[in-house]
VMD Tcl script that builds the backbone (N, CA, C; Angstrom):
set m [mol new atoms 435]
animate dup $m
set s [atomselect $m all]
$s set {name element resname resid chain x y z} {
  {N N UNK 1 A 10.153 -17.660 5.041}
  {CA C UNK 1 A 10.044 -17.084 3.725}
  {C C UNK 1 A 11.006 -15.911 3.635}
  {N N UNK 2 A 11.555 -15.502 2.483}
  {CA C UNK 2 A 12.549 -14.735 2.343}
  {C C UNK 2 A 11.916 -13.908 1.845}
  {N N UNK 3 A 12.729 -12.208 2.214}
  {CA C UNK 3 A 11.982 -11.114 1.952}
  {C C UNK 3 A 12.069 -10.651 0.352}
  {N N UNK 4 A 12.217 -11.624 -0.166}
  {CA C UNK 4 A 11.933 -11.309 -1.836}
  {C C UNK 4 A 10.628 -12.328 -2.371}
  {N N UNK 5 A 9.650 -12.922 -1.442}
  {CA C UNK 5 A 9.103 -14.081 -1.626}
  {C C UNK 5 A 7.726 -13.011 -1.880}
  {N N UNK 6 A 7.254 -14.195 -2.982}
  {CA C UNK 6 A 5.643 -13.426 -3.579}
  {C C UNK 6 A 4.717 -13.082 -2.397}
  {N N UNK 7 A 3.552 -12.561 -2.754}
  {CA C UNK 7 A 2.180 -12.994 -1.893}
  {C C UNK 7 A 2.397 -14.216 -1.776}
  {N N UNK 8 A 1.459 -14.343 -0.550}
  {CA C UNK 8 A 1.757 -15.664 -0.191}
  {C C UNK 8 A 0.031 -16.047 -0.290}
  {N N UNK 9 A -0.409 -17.202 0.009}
  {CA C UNK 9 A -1.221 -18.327 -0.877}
  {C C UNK 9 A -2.592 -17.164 -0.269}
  {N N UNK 10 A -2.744 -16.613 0.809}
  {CA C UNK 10 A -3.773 -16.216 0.596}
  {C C UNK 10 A -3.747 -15.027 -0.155}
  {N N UNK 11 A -2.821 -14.622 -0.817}
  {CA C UNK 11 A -3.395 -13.507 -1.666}
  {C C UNK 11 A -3.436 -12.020 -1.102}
  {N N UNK 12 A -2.232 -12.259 0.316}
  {CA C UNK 12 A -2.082 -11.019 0.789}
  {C C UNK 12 A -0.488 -10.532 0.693}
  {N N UNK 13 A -0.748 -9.456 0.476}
  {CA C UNK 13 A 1.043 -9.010 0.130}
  {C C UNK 13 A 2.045 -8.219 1.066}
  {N N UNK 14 A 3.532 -8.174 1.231}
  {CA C UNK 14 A 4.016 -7.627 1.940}
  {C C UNK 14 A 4.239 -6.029 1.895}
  {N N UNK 15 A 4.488 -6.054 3.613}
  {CA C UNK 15 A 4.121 -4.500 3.309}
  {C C UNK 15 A 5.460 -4.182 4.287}
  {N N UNK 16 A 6.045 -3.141 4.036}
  {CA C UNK 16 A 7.193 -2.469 4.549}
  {C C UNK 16 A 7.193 -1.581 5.531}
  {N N UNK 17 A 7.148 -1.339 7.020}
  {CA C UNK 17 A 7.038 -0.247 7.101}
  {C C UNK 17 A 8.195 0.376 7.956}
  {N N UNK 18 A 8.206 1.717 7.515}
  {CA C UNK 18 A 9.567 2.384 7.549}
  {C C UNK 18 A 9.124 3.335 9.187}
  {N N UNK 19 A 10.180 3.616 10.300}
  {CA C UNK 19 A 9.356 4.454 10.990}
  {C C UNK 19 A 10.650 4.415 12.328}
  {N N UNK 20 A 11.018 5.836 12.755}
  {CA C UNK 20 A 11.849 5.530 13.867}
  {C C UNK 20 A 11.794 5.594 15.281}
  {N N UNK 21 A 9.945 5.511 14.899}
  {CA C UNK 21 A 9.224 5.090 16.482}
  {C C UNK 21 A 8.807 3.578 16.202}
  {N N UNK 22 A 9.554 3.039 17.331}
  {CA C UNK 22 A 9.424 1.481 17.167}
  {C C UNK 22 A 7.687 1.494 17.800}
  {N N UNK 23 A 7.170 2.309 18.832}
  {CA C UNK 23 A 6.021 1.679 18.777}
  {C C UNK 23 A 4.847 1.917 17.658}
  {N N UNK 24 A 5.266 3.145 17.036}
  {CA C UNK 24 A 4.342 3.553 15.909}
  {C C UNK 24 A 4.180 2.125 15.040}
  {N N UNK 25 A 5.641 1.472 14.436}
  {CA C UNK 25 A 6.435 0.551 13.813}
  {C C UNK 25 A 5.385 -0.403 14.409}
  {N N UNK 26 A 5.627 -0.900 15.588}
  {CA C UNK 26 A 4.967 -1.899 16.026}
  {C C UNK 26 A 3.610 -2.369 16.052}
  {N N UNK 27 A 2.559 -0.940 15.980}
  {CA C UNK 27 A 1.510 -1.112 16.173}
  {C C UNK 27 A 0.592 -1.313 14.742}
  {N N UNK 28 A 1.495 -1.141 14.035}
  {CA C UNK 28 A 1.120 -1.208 12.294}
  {C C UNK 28 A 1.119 -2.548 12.006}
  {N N UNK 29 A 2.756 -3.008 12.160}
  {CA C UNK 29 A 3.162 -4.573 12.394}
  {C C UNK 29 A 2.031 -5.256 12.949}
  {N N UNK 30 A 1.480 -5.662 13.855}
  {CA C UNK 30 A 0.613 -6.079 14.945}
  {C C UNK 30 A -0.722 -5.947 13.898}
  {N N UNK 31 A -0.839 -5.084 13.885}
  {CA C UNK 31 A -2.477 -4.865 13.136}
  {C C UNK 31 A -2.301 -5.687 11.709}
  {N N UNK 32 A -1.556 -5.652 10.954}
  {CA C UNK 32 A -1.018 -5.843 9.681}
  {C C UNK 32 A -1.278 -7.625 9.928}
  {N N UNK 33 A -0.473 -8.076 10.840}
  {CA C UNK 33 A 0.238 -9.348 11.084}
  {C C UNK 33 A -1.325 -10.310 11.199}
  {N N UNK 34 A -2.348 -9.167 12.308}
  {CA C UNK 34 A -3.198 -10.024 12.895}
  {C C UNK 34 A -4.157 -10.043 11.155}
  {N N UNK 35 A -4.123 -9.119 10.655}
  {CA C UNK 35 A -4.913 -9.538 9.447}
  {C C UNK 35 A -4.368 -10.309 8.168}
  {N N UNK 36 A -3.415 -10.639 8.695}
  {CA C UNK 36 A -2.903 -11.902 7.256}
  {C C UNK 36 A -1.915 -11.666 6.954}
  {N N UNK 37 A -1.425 -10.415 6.814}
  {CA C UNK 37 A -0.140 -9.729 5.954}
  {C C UNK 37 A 1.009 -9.979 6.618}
  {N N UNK 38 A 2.070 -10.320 5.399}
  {CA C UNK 38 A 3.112 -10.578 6.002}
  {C C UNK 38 A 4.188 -9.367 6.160}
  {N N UNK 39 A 5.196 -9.170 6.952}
  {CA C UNK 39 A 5.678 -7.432 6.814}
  {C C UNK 39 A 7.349 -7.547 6.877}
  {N N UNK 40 A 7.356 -6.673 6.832}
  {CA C UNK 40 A 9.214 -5.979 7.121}
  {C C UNK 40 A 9.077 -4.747 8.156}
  {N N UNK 41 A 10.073 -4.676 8.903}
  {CA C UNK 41 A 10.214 -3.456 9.073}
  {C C UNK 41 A 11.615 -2.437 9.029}
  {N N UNK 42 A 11.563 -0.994 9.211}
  {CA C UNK 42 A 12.910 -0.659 8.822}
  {C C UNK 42 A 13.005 0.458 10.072}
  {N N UNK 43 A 14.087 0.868 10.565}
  {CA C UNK 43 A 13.637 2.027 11.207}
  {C C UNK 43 A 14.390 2.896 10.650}
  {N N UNK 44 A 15.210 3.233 9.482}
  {CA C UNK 44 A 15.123 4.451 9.127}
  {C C UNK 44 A 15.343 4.275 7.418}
  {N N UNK 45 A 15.705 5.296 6.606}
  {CA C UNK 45 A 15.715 5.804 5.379}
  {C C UNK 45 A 16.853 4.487 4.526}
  {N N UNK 46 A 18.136 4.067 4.560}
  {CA C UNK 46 A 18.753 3.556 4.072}
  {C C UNK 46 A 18.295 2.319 4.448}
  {N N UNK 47 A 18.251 1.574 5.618}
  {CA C UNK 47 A 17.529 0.274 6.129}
  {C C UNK 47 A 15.908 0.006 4.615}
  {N N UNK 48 A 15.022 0.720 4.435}
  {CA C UNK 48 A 14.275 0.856 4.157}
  {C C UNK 48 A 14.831 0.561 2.381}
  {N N UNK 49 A 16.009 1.483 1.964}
  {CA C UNK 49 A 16.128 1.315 0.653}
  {C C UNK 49 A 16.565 -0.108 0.307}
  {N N UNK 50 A 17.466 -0.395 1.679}
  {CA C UNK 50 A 18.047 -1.773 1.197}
  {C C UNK 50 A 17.056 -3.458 1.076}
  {N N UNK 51 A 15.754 -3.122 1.881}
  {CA C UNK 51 A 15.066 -3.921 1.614}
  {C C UNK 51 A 14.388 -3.512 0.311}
  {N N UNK 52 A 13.889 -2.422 0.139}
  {CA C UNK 52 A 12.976 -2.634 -1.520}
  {C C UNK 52 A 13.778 -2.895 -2.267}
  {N N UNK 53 A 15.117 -2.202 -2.259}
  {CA C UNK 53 A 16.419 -2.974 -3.595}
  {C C UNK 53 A 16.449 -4.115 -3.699}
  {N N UNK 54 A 16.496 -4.951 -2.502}
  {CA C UNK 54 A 16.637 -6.512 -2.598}
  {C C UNK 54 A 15.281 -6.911 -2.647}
  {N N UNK 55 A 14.010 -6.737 -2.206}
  {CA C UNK 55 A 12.608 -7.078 -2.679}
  {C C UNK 55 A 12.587 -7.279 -4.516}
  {N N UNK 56 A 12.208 -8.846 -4.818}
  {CA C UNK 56 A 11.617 -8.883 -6.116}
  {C C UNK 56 A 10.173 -8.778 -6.722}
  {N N UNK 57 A 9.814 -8.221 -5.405}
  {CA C UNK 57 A 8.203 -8.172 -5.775}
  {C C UNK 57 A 7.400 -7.098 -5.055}
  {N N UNK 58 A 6.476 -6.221 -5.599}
  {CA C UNK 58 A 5.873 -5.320 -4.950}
  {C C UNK 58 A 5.692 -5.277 -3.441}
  {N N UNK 59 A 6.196 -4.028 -2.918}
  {CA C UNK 59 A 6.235 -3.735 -1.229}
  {C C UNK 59 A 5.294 -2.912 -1.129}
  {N N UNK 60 A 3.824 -2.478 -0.131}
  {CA C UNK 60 A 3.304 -1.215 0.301}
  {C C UNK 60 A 4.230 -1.008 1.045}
  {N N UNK 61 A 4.688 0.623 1.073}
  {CA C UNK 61 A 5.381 1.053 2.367}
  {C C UNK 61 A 4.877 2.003 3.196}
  {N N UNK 62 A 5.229 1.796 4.481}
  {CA C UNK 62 A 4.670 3.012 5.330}
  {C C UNK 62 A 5.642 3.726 5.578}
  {N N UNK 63 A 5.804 4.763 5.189}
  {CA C UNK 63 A 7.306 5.412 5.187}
  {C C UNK 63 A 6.995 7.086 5.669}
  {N N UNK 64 A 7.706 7.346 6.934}
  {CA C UNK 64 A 7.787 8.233 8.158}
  {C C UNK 64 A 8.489 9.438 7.054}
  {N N UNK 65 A 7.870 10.408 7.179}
  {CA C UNK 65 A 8.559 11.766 6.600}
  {C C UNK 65 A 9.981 12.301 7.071}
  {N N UNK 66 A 9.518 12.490 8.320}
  {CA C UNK 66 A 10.359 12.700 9.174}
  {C C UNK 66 A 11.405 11.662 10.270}
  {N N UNK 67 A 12.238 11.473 9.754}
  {CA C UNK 67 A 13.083 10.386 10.480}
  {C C UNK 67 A 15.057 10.993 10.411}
  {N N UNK 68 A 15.633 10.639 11.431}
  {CA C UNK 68 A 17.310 11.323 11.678}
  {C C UNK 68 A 17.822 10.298 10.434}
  {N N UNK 69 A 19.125 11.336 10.016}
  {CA C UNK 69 A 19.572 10.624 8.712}
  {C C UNK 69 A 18.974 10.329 7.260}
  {N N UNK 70 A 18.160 10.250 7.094}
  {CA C UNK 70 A 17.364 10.148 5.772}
  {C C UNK 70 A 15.757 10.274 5.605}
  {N N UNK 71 A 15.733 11.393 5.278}
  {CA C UNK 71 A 14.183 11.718 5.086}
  {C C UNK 71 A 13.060 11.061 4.336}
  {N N UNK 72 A 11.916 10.900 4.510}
  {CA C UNK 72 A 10.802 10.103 3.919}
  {C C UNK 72 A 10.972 10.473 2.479}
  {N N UNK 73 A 11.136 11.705 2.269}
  {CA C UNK 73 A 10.484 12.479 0.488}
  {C C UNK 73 A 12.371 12.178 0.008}
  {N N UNK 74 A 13.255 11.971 0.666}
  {CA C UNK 74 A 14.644 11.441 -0.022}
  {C C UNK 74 A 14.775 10.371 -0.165}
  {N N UNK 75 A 13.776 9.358 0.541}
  {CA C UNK 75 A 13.889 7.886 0.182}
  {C C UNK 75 A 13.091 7.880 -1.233}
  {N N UNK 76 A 11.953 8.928 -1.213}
  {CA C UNK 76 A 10.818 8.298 -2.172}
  {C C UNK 76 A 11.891 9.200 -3.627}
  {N N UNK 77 A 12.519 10.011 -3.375}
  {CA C UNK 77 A 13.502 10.725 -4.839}
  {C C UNK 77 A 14.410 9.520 -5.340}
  {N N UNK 78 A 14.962 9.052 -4.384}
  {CA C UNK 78 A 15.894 7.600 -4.976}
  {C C UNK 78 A 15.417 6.901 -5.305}
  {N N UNK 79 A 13.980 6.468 -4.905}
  {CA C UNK 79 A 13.143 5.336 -5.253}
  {C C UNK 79 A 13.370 5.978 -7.174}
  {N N UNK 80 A 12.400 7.109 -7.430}
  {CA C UNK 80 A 12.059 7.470 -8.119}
  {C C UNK 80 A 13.269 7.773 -9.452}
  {N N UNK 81 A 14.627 7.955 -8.910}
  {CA C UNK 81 A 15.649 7.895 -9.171}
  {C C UNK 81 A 16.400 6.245 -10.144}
  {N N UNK 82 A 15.894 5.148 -9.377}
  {CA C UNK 82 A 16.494 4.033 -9.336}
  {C C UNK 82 A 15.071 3.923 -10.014}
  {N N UNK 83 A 13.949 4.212 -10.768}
  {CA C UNK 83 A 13.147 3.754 -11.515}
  {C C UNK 83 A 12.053 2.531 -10.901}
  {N N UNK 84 A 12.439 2.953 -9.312}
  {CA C UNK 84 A 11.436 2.038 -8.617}
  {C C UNK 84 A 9.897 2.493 -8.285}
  {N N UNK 85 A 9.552 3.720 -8.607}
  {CA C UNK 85 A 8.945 4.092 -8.544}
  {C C UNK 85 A 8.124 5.108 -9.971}
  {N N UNK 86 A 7.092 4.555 -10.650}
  {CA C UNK 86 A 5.724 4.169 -10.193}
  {C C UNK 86 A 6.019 2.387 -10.550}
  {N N UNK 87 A 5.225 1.944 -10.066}
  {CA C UNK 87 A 5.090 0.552 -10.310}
  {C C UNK 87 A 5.867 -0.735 -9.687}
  {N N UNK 88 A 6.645 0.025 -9.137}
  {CA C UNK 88 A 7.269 -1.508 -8.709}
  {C C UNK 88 A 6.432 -1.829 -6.778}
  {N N UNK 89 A 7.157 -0.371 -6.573}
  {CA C UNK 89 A 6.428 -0.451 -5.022}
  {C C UNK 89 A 5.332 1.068 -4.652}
  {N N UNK 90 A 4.810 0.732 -3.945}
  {CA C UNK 90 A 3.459 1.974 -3.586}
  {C C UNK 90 A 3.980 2.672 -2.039}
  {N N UNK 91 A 4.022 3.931 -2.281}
  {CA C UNK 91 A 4.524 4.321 -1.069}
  {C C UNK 91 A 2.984 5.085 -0.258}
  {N N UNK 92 A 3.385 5.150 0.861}
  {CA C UNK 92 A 2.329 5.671 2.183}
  {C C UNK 92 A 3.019 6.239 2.498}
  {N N UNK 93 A 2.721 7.869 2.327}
  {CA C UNK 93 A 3.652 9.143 3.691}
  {C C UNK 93 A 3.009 9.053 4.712}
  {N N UNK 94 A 3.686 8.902 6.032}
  {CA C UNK 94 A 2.856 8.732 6.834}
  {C C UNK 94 A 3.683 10.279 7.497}
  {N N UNK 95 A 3.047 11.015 8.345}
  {CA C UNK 95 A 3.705 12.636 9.033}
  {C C UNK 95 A 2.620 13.071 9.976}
  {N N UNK 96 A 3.228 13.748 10.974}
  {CA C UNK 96 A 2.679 14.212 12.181}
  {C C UNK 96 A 1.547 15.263 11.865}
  {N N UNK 97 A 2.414 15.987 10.427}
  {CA C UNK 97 A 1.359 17.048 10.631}
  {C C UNK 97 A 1.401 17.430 8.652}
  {N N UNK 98 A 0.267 16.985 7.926}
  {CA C UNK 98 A 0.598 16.968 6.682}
  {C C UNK 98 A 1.046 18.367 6.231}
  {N N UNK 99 A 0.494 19.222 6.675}
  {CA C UNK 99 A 0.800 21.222 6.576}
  {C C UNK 99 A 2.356 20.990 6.909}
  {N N UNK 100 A 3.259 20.041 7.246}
  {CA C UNK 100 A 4.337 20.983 6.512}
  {C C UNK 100 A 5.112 19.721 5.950}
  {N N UNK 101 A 4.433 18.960 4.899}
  {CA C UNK 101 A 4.860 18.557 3.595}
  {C C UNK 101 A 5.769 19.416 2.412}
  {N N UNK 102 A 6.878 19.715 2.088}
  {CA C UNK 102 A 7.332 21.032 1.479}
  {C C UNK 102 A 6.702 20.712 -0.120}
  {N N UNK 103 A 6.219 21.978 -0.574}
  {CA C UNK 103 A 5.429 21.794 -2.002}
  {C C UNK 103 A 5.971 20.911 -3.019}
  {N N UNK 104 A 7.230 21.278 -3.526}
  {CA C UNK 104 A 7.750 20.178 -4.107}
  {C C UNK 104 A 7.922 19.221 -4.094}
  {N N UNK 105 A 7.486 18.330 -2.809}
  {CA C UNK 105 A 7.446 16.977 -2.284}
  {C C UNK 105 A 6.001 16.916 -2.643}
  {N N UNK 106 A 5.116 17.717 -2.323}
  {CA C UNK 106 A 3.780 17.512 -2.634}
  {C C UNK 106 A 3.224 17.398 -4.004}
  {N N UNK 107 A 3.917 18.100 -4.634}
  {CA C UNK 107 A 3.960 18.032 -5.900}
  {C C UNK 107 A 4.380 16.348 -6.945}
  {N N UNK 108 A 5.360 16.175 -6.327}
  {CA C UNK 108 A 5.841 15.113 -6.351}
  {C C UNK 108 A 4.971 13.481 -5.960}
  {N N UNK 109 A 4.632 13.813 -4.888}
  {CA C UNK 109 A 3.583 12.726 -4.294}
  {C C UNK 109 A 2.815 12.712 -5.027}
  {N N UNK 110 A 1.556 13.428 -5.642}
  {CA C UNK 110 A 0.833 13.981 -6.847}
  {C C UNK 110 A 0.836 13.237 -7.536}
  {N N UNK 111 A 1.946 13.542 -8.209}
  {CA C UNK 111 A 2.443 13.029 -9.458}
  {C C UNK 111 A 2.550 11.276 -9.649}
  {N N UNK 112 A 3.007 10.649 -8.461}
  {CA C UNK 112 A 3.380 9.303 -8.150}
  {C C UNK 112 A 2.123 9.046 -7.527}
  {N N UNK 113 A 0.821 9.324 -7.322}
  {CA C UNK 113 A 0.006 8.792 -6.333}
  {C C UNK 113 A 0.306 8.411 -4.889}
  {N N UNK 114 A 0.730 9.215 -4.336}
  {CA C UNK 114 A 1.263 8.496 -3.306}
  {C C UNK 114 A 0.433 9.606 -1.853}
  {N N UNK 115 A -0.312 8.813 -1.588}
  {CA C UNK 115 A -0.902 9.373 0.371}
  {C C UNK 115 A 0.065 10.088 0.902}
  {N N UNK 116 A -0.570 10.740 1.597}
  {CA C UNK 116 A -0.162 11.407 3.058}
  {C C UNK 116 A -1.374 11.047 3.643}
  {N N UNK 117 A -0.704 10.720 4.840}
  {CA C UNK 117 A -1.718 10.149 5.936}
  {C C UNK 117 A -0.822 10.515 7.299}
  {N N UNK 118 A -1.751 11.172 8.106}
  {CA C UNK 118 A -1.421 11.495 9.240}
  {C C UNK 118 A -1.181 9.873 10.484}
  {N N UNK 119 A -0.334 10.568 11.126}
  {CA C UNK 119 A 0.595 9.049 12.097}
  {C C UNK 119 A -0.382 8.964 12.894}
  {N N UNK 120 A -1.154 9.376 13.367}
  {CA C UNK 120 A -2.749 9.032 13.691}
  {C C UNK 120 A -3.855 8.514 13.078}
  {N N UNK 121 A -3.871 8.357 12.538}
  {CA C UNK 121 A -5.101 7.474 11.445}
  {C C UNK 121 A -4.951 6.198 12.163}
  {N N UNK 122 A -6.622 5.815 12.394}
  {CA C UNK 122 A -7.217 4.889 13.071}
  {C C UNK 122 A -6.416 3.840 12.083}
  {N N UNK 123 A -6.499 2.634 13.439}
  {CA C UNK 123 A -5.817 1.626 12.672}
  {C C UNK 123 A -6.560 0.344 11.683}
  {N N UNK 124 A -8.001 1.142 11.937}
  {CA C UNK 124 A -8.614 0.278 10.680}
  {C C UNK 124 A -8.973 0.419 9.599}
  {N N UNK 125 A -7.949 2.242 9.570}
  {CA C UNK 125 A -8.000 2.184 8.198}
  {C C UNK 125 A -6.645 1.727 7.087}
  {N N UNK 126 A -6.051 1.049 8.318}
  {CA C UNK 126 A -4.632 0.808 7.763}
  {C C UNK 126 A -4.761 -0.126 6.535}
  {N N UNK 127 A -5.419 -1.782 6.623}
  {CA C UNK 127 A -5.571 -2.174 5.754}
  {C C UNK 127 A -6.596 -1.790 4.395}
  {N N UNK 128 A -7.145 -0.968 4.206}
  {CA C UNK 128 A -7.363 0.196 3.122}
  {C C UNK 128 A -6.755 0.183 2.300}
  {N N UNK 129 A -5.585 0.905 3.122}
  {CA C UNK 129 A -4.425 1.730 2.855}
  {C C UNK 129 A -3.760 0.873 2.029}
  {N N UNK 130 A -3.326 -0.312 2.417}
  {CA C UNK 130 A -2.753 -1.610 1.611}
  {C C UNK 130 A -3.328 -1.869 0.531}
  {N N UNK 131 A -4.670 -2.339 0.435}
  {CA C UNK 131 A -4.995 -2.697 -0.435}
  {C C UNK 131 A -5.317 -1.373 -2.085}
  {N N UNK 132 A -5.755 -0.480 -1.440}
  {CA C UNK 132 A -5.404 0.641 -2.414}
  {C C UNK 132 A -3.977 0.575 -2.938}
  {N N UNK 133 A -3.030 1.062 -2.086}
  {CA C UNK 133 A -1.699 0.961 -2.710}
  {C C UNK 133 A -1.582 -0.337 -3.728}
  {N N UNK 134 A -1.967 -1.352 -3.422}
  {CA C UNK 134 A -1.603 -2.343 -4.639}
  {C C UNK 134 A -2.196 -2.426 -5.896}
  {N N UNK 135 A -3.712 -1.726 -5.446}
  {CA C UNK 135 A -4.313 -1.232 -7.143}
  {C C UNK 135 A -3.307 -0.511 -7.218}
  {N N UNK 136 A -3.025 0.343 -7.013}
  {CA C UNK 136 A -2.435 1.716 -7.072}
  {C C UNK 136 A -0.886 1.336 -8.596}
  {N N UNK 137 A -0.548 0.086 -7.604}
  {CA C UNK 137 A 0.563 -0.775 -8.156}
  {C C UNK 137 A 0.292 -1.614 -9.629}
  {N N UNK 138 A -1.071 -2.247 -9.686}
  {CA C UNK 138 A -1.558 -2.835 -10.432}
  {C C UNK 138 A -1.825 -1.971 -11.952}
  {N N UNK 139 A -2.169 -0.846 -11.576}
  {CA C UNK 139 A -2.410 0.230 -12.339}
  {C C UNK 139 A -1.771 0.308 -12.943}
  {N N UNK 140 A -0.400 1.030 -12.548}
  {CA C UNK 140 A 0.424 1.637 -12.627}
  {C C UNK 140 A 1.657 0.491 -13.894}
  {N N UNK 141 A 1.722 -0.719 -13.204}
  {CA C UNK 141 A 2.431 -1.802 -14.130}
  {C C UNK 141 A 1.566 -2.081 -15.382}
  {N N UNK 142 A 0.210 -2.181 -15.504}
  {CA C UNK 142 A -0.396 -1.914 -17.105}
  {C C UNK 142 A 0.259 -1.043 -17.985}
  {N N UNK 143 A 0.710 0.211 -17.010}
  {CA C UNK 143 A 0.562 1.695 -17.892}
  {C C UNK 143 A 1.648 1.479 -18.581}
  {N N UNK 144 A 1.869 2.030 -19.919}
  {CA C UNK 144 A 3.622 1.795 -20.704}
  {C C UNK 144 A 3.904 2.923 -19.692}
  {N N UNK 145 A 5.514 3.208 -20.376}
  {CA C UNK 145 A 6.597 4.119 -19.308}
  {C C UNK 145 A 6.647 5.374 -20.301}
}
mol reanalyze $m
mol bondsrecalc $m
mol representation Tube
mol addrep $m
């Protein structure tokens, strides 16, 4: 299946996750995979844009704050920039330590609905996390602009 391909028949959707610890990456993947979902992964900021650009259909992303070369809250400004954001895809901050989120990013997240979730969070609350984000998505595509 190609990474622009719908949910697939059971009704679970793809999820992106962005991260430049491959095992962090991996262990999301793995959990994700064993519960139905089909995924991508990216390991940093531009990798990450070039799949939701080419995605034709809603992505959750798990997207690392902190990563070399392109930052989590600069991926989610271009998103927001390129009008991909609210509604097309649902982002997940994922960060070591949410206290130093800079306000205007927080502000920002706010505004877009978008988590912070610490890179520790048990991994059963990961699929949650998914399925919120796609109300989140569902919502959000009702709303006019």
């Amino acid at each position: 299946m190609g990474d622009d391909a719908p949910p697939s028949s059971r009704g679970k959707w793809k999820v992106l996750i962005v991260d430049d610890e491959p095992d962090l990456r991996d262990a999301i993947r793995d959990l994700l995979v064993d519960d139905g979902y089909e995924t991508l992964t990216a390991r940093n900021g531009p990798d990450a844009l070039d799949l939701l650009r080419a995605s034709r259909y809603p992505l959750v992303v798990f997207l690392d704050m902190l990563m070399p070369g392109m930052r989590g809250d600069t991926v989610i400004e271009t998103l927001i920039a390129e009008r991909a954001l609210p509604g097309k895809h649902a982002i997940i901050l994922l960060t070591a330590s949410p206290s130093t989120v800079p306000r205007n990013t927080s502000e920002t997240l706010l505004k877009y609905q978008i988590p912070v979730v610490r890179k520790d969070v048990g991994l059963e609350k990961i699929g949650t996390l998914v399925e919120e984000a796609y109300e989140r998505i569902s919502r959000q595509r009702q709303q006019p602009l």
